[in-house]
N, C-alpha and C positions, 0 to 999 in steps of 0.2 A: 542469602538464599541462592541454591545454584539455578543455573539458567535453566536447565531441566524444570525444577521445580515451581522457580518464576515463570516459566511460559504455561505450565498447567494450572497456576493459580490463575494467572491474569486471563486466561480463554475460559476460566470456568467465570470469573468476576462478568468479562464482558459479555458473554452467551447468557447470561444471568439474568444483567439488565436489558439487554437487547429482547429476550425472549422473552421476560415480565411485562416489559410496555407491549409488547405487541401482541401478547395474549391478552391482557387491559382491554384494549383496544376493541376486541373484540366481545370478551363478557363486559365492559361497559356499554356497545351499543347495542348488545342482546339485552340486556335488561332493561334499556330506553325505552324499548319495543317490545317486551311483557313475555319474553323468552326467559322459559328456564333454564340455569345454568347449574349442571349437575357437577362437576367436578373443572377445578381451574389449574393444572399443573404444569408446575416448572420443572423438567426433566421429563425420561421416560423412565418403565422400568418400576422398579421396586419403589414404596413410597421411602423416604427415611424421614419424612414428618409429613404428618396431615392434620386437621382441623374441620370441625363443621359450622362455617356462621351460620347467623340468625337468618338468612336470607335461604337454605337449604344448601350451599354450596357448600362441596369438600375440597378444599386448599389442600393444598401434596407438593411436596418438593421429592422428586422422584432423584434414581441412582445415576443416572445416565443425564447430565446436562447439556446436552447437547441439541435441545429444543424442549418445546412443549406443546400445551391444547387444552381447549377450552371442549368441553364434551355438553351437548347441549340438546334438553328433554327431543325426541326424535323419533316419530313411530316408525321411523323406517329401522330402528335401530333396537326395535326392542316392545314390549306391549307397555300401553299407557295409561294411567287414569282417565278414565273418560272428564273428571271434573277438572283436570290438568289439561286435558287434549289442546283448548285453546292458547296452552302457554307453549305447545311445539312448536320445536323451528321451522318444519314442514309443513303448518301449518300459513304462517306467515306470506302476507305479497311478496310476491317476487323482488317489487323496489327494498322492500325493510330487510329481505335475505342479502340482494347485493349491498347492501348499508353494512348488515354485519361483518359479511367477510371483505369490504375493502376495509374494515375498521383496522383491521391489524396492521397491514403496510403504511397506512396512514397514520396510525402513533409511531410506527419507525420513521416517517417522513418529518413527524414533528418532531421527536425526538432529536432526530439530525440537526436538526432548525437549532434549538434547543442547547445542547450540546457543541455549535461552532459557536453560540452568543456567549458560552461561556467560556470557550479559549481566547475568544476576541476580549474579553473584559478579563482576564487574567493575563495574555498575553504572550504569543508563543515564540520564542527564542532560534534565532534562525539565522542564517549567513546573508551578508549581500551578493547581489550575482555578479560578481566581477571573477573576470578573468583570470587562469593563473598559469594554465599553459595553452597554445593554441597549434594546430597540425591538422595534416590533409584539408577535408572539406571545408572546414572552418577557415583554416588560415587561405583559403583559395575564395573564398567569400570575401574576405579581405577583415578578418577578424583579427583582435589582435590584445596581445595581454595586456591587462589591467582597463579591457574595457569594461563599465558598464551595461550588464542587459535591462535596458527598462521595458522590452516586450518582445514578443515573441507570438508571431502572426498578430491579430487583435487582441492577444492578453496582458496586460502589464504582467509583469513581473517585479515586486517590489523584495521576493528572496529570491534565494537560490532553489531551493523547492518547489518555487512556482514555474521556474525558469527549466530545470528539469524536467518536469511532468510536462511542459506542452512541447519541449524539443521533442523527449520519448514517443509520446501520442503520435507529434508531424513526422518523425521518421518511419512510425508504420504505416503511412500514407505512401509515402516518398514521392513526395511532389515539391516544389521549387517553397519557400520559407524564407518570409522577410522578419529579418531580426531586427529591432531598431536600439541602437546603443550607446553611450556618453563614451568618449572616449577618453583617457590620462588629463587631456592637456582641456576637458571641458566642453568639448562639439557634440554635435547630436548628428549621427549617421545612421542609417539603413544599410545592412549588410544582407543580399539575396544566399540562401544556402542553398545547393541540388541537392538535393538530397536522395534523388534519383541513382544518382549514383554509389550509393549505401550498397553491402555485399547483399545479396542474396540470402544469402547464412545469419546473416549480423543475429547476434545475440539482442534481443529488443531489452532484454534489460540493462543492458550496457549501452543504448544506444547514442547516452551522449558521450560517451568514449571514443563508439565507433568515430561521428558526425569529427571530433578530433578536440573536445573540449573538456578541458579539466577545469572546475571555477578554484578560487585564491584558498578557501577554506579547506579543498582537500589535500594543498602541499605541505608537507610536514618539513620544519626547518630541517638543513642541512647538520643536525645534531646527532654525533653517533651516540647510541643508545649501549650498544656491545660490541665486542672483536671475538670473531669464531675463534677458536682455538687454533694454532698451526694454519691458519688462513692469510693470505698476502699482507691484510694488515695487522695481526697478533703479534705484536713487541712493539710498534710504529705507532697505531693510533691508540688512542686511549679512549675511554667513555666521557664523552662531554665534550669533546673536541668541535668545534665547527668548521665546517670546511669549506672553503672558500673558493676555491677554485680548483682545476685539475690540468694538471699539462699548461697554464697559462690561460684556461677557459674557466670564464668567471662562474660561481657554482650558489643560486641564489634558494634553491628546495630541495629536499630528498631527493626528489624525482628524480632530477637533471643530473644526478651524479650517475646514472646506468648507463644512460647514451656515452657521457664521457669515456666513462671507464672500458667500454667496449670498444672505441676508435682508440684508447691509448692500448689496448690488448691486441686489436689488429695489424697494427703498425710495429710492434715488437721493443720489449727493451723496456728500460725503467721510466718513469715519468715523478716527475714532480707533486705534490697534492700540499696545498697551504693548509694551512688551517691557526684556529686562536685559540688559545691553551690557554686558562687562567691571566688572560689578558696582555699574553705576547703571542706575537705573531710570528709563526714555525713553516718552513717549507723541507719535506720531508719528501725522501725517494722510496716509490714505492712501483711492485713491477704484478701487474693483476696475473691471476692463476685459470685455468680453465676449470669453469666449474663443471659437473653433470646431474643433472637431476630430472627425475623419471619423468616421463610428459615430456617435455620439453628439451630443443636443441643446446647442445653446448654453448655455455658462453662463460664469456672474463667477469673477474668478480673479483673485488675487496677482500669480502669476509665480516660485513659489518651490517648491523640491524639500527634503523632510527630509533631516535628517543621518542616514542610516541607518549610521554607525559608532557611534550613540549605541542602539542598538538593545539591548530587556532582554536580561540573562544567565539562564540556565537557574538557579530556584531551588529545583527539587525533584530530589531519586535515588529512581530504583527499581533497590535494590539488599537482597540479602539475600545471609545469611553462607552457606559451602558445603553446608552440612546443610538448612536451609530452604529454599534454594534448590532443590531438587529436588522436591518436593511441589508448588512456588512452580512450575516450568517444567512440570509434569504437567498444574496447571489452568491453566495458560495456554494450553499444547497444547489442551487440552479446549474452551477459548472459543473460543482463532480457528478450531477445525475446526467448532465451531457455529455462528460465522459467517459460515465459507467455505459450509457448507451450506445455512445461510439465505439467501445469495448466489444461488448456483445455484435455491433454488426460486423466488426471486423473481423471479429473470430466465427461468425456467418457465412463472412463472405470468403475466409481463406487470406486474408490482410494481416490476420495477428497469430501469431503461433498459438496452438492448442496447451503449449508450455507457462501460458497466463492464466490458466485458470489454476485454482487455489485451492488446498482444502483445509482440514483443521491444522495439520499442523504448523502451517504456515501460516493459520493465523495466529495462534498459539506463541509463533515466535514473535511477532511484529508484536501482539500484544504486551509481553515481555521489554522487547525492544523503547516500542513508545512511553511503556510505564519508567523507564530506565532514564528517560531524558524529560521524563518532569507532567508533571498536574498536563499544564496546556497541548502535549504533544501528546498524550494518551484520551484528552476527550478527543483530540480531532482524530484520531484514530478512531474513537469509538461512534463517531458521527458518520466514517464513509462504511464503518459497517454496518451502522443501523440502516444507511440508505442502500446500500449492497441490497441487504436483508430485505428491504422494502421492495426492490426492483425483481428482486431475484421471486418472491411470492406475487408477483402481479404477472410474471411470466406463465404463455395461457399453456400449461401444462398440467393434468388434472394430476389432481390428490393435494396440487398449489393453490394456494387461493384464486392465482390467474384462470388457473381450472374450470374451479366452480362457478365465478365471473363469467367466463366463457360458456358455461352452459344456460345461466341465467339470460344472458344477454339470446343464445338460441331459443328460450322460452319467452322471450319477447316477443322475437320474430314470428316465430311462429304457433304463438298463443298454447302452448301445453308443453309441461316438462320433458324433456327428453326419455325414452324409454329406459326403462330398468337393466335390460341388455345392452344397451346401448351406454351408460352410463358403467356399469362392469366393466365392457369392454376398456371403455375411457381407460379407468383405474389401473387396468391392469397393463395400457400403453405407456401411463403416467411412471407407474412404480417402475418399467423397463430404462425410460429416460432418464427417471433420477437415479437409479441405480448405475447406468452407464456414466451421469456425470460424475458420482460422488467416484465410481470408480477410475475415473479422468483425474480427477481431484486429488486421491489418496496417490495416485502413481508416482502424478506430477511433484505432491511432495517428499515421498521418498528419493525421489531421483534426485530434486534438491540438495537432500542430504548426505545421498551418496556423493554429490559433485563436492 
């Protein structure tokens, strides 16, 4: 399946299930409470199946899956059986209306729940957080390769995933960050980072590049993969070759062979490059070429692409048995909604670039992405977006469920529903908002694409 196709299949699969429990959620606690539910659909748009149970509801999976709604008997919406009247939503206490409409965020909250118990009992394949290159801020914290990260500020970090998402988070802070790490030789140290010191510009998705840290899993052995054509090394190296050193500097990842190769192109003239050929050991002269390529300044170069089927395997699970697991998916639930929350204030407050917010097609890709690296790495995908999903409808923006919460809770206060103009008004502040964001949303991912 091409990636095109994979990322529309897997955004329609998980919008599916995300939007099924969460409309659940809500014609289940309508019906608790003796509300009728006239129509329960999954998409919008055209139906392309429907159904009528026994209970009077018409099930619809509509054209456009991109959400759904539960449509619920409403005389504000239309004239009623009088012998019906008492089964309107409108009619209903105020407590049993906000019952219904948290119901929906609250099946994506459990759902989340739900959905990490089952990657924890399957088991998700991940890297250790060690070390693998260390530069600028990092290496001035006194960080150093092949250490272990087992935390980062109060979070453990038992992967490298975990250890990423909270350096990312603390750099859009940029406040001082205590790393705490095993080093090679077995010690346990605390490294302070400033992170204060982070560019202005820094790209936040890069941001543990910026901070100067690359972990062991992302260096690609020092294996060439191909020789350009008529490129400094075409006739010299061969595919499969390892290379071992350059100019007499020892050459231990992919990586590490650009720096070289640019200080032996500075210096002028031929240099030496080892390497191990079908199990002898060759020391070959080779003189790098000045490359150009658009974007970017001139610089010296080989001519040679890694072998990325030599690429490291996943050596750590996060995985726990079915009993601890549940506790295990309770505080997991609890971080990511702390730091979907810290997300939002920060993008509030002007902390986190407006270039984080997301829309379909980015999720589209991740969903593809995650479905790509297996069962466990695709439900916890599809856990931080149920809870996304959850957060994002409790936000008190009308035509959201946060919305209508928000006006119930006004009719608390002050004992009678908000006026009918006044509720208008709402909707039509509500629909400018969302409209504004999804248009945030849609930019953000094209610009993506373009980059």
């Amino acid at each position: 399946m091409s990636t095109f196709l994979g990322s529309v299949w897997w955004m329609i699969v998980s919008l599916g299930v995300l939007v099924t429990f969460h409309e659940f959620g809500h014609y289940w606690v309508a019906r608790r409470n003796g509300v009728k539910v006239l129509r329960f659909s999954i998409g919008f748009g055209r139906p392309l199946w429907s159904r009528r149970g026994r209970d009077g509801t018409e099930y619809v999976i509509a054209a456009l899956p991109l959400g759904g709604y539960v449509k619920m008997l409403d005389e504000r919406e239309g004239d009623v059986d009088p012998a019906e009247a008492s089964q309107a939503f409108n009619r209903q206490s105020v407590w049993r209306r906000i019952a219904i409409v948290a119901a929906g965020p609250l099946a994506n909250l459990l759902l989340c729940i739900a959905l990490l118990w089952a990657m924890f009992v399957i088991g998700r394949p991940d890297f250790l957080p060690v070390l693998g290159q260390v530069q600028g801020i990092a290496a001035e914290a006194g960080l150093a390769r092949g250490d272990t990260v087992l935390a980062v500020g109060e979070r453990a970090t038992p992967t490298w995933s975990e250890a990423a998402i909270a350096l990312t988070t603390a750099a859009m802070d940029r406040g001082d960050l205590d790393v705490r790490v095993r080093t090679p030789e077995g010690d346990e140290a605390t490294r302070t980072l400033r992170l204060a010191s982070l560019p202005a510009d820094m790209d936040e998705r890069r941001a543990v590049r910026a901070i100067g840290l690359v972990p062991r899993s992302h260096l690609l052995p020092a294996i060439v993969g191909s020789v350009r054509e008529d490129s400094a090394a075409w006739g010299v190296l061969a595919d499969g070759d390892r290379i071992t050193a350059i100019d007499g500097s020892p050459v231990d990842s992919f990586d590490a062979i650009g720096p070289l190769v640019q200080a032996l192109g500075e210096q002028g003239g031929a240099g030496m490059v080892e390497v191990q050929r079908d199990g002898e050991r060759l020391a070959l002269e080779l003189t790098p070429t000045l490359a150009e390529v658009e974007g970017r300044a001139p610089f010296w170069a080989l001519g040679i692409t890694p072998d990325t089927a030599q690429a490291p395997t996943p050596d750590a699970l996060l995985r726990h048995g079915p009993l601890a697991a549940l506790p295990a998916a309770v505080a997991e639930t609890g971080r990511l909604a702390s730091d979907s929350l810290g997300m939002i204030r920060r993008l509030l407050t002007g902390r986190a670039s407006a270039e984080n917010v997301s829309g379909p097609i980015t999720i589209a890709r991740y969903a593809n992405a995650s479905a790509n690296l297996g069962a466990a790495w695709f439900l916890s995908f599809l856990a931080l977006l149920s809870l996304s999903l959850a957060i994002i409808n409790l936000l008190p923006i009308p035509i959201l469920d946060g919305g209508h919460l928000l006006y119930y809770l006004i009719e608390l206060v002050k004992g009678s529903p908000l006026g009918e103009r006044a509720m208008v008004a709402g909707q039509y502040v509500g629909l400018a908002m969302l409209a504004g964001l999804m248009g945030l949303a849609f930019y953000n991912d094209i610009l993506q694409l373009v980059r």
